[in-house]
KOLZAVEX-93736 format. One line per 5 residues: number of its first residue (from 1); their letters; for each residue x, y, z of C-alpha. Coordinates in nm, 4 decimals. Layout:
N
NUM = A = X Y Z  ...
// end
This chain:
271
1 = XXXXX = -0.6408 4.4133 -0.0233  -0.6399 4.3832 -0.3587  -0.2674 4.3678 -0.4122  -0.2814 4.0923 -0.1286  -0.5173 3.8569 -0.3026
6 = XXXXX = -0.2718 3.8453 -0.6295  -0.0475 3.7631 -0.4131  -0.2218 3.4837 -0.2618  -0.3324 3.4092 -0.6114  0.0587 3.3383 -0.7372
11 = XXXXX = 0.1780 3.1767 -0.4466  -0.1287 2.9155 -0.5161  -0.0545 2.9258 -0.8517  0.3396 2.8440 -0.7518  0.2831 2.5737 -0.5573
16 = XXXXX = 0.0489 2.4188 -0.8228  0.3267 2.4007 -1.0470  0.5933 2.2725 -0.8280  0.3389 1.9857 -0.6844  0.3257 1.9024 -1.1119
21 = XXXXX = 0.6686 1.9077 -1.1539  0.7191 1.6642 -0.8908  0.4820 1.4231 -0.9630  0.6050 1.4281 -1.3887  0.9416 1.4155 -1.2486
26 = XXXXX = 0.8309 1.0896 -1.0336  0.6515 0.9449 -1.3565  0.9624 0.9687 -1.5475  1.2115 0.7206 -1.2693  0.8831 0.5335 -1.2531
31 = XXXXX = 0.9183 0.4456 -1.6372  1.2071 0.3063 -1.5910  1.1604 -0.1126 -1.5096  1.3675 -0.4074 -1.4587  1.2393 -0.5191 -1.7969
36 = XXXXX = 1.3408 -0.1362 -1.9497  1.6273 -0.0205 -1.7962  1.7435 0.2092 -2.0583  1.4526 0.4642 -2.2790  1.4733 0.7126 -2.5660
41 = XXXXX = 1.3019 1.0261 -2.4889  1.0444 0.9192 -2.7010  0.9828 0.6183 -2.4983  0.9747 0.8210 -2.1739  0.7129 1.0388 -2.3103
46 = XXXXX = 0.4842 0.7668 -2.4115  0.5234 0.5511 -2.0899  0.4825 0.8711 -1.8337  0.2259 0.9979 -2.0801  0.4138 1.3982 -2.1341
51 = XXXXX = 0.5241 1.6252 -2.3915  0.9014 1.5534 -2.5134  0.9790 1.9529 -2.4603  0.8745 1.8589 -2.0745  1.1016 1.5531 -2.0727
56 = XXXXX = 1.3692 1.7213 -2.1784  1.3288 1.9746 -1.9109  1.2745 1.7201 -1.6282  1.5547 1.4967 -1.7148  1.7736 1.7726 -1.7547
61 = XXXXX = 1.6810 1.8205 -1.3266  1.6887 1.4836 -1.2692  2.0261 1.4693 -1.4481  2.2075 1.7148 -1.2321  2.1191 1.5474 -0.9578
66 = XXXXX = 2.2302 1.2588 -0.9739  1.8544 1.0455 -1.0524  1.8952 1.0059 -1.4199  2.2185 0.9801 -1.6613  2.2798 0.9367 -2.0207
71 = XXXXX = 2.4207 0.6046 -2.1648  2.7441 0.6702 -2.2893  2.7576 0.7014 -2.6751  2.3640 0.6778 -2.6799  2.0515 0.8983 -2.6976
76 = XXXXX = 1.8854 0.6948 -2.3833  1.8602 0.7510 -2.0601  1.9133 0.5114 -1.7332  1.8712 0.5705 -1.4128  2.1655 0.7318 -1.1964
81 = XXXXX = 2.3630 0.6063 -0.9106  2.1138 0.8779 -0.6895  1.8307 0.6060 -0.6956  2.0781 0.3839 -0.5896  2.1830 0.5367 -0.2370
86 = XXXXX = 1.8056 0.6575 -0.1646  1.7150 0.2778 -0.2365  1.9676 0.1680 0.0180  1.8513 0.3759 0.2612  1.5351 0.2386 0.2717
91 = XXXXX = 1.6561 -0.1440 0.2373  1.8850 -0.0841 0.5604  1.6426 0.1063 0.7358  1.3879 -0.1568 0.6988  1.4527 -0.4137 0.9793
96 = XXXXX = 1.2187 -0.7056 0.7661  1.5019 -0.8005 0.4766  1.7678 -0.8085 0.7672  1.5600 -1.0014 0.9532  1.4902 -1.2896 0.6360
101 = XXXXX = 1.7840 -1.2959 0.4329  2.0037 -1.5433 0.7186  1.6573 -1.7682 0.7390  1.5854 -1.7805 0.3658  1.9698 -1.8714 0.3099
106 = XXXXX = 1.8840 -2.1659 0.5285  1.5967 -2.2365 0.3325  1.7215 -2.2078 0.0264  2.0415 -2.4312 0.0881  1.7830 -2.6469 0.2669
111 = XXXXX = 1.5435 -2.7195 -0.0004  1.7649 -2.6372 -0.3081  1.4987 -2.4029 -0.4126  1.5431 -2.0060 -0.4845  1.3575 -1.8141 -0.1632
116 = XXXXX = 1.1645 -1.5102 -0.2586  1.0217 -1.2671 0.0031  0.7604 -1.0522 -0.1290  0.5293 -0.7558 0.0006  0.2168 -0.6739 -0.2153
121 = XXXXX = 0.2025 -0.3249 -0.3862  -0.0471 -0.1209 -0.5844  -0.2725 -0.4864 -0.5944  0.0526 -0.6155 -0.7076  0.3717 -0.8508 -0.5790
126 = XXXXX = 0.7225 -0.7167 -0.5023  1.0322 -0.8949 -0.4694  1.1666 -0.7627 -0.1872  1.4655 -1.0102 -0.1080  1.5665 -1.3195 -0.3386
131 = XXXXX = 1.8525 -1.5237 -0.2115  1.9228 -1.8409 -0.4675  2.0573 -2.1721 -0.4034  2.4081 -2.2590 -0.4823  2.3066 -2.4900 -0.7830
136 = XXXXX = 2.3135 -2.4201 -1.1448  2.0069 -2.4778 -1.2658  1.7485 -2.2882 -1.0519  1.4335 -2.0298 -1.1063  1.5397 -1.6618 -1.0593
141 = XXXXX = 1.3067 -1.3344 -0.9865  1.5307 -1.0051 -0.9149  1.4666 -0.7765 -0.6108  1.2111 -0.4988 -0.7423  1.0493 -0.7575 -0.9791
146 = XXXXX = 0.6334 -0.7251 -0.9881  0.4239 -0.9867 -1.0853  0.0443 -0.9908 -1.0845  -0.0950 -1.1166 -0.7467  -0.3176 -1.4086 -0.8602
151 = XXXXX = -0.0378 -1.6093 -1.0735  0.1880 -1.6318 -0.7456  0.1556 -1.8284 -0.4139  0.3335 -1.5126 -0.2988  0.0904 -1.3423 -0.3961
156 = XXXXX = -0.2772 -1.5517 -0.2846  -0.0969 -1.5515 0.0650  -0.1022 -1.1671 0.0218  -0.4055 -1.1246 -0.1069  -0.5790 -1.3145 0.1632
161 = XXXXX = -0.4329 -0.9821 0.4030  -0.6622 -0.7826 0.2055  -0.9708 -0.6112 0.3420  -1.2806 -0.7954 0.2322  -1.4561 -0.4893 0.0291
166 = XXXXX = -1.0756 -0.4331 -0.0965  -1.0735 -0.8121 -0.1798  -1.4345 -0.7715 -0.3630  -1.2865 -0.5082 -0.5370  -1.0216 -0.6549 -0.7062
171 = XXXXX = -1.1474 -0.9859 -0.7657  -1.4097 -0.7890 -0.9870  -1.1198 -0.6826 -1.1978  -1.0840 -0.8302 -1.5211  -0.7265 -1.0936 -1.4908
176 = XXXXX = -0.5113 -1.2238 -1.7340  -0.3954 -1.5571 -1.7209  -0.0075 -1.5906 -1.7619  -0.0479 -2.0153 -1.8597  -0.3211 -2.2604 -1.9028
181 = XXXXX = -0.3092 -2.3058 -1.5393  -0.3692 -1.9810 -1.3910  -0.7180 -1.9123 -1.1686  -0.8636 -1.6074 -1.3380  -1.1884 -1.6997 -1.2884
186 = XXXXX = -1.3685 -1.5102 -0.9621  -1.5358 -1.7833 -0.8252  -1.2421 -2.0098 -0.8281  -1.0163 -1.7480 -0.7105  -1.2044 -1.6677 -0.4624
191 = XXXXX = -1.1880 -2.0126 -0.3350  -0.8356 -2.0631 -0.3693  -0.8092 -1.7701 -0.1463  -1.0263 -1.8853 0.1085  -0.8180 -2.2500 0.1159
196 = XXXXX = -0.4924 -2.0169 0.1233  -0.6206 -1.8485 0.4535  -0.8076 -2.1919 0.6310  -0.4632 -2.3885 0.6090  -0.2075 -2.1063 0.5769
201 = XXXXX = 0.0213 -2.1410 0.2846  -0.0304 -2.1640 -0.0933  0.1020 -2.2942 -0.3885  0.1261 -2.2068 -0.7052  0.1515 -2.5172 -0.9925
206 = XXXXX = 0.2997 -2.4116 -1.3199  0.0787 -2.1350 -1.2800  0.2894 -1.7930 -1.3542  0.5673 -2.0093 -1.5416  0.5271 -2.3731 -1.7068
211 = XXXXX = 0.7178 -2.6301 -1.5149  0.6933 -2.4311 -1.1983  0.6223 -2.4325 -0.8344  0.6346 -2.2243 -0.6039  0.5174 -2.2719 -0.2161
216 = XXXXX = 0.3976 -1.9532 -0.0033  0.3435 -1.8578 0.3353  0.2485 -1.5692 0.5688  0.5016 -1.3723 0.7297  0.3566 -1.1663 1.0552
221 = XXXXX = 0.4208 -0.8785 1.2380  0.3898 -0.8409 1.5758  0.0173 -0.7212 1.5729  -0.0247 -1.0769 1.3918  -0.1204 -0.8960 1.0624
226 = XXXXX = 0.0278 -1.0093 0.7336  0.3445 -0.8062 0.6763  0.4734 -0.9849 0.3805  0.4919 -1.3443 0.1926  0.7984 -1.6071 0.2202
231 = XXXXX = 0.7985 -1.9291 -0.0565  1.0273 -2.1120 -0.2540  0.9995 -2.1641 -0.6048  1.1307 -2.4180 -0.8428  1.0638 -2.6899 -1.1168
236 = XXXXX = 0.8067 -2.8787 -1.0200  0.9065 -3.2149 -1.0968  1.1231 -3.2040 -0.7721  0.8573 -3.0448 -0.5279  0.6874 -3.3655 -0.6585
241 = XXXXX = 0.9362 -3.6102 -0.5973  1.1831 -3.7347 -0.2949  0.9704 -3.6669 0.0022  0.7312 -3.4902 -0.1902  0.5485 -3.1582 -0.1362
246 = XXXXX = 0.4568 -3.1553 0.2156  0.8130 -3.1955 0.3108  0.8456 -2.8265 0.0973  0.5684 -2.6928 0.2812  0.6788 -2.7707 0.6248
251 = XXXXX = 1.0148 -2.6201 0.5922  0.8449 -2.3035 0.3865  0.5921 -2.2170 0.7118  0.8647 -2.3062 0.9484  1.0642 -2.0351 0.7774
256 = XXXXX = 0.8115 -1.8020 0.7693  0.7004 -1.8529 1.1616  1.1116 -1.8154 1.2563  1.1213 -1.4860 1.0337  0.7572 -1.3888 1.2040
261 = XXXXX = 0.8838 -1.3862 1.5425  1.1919 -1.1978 1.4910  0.9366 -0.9629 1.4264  0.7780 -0.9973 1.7122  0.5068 -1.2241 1.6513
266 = XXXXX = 0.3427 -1.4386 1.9011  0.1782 -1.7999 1.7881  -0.0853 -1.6718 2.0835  -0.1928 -1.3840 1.8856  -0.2641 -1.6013 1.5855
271 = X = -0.6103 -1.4902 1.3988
// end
């Protein structure tokens, strides 16, 4: 009995450690970003918060297979071609980017305005799918790109998705603002959330980038719940001129209700 209870004891004790050394060897690829895409050890260490002597053990895993690799001639790290194939696995076995991309190259082309589709993550947006317009000058986000919810019409259309004690919750959290434009205040937030949901898009003016716009609306699943965001985004001067913005914003929720029902989604099942 005794000798079965040690036993039980190690195995637990096993298991412990494995379930640790995944999740440090997830905090390492997670320290990598689009704004870091190469790190010292040191730098690992401070951004997943571990002792070097542990880095240098999980990297050395992560190395051999394939999720990490050292920069040639260089004492950083990047990550490795691995990430790369498990990424595409889950980009072309997720039917929503398929099901966008053709509609926001017609938008794009359409309005001369980069199309962004975005889900919301961890309170946060993701760029999902970005296709550009074929112009020179035009605003750019890459796929995997965050951004803080509230700065983004991507975003306030996500947000308004949110559960109401979920919404509470995060409009209690302290928010930075990215210009002299951005709502960080709860009240008014809260309010610009509320107009979001009442006439179904948002907009965003110069408020996550000076001289920018960016239009947003809901994209649906077939249950009618929010799945994800669609919008342009551009210099604002010409949202504001030609035909001005409602022209934007009935080609942006026109886009968004075309992408919608290839998913499914029924104008009858609106809520």
């Amino acid at each position: 009995m005794v000798r079965e209870t040690r036993q039980a004891t190690t195995e637990r004790g096993s298991a412990t450690y494995q379930i640790r050394a995944l999740e440090r060897g997830l905090d390492i690829l997670e320290a990598f970003t689009l704004a870091a895409p190469e790190l010292s050890i040191g730098e690992i260490a401070e951004r997943a918060r571990l002792p070097k002597p542990t880095i240098v053990r999980l990297l050395s895993v992560l190395a051999d297979r394939g999720y990490v690799e050292r920069v040639p001639d260089s004492e950083r790290y990047r990550l490795g071609v691995r990430t790369l194939e498990v990424g595409s696995v889950f980009l072309q076995s997720t039917s929503l980017e398929a099901e966008a991309k053709p509609i926001m190259a017609a938008l794009a082309h359409a309005t001369g305005q980069t199309a962004n589709l975005g889900i919301l993550n961890r309170l946060q947006v993701v760029h999902i799918e970005v296709v550009a317009p074929n112009r020179p000058v035009r605003f750019w986000a890459s796929v995997g790109e965050r951004e803080a919810a509230h700065v983004s019409g991507l975003g306030k259309v996500l947000l308004t998705a949110l559960p109401p004690e979920m919404l509470e919750d995060y409009l209690a959290i302290p928010r930075e603002a990215r210009t002299a434009h951005t709502i960080v205040g709860t009240t008014a937030l809260r309010e610009e959330l509320r107009i979001t949901a009442e006439r179904g898009w948002a907009m965003d003016l110069e408020e996550s980038n000076l001289g920018v716009a960016c239009i947003a609306a809901p994209i649906r699943n077939a249950a009618g719940e929010i799945a994800a965001a669609l919008s342009i985004s551009g210099l604002r001067a010409e949202f504001e001129a030609g035909e001005g913005m409602q022209w934007f914003v009935d080609r942006v929720c026109s886009a968004a209700g075309e992408i919608s029902g290839r998913l499914g989604w029924n104008p009858a099942t609106r809520v």
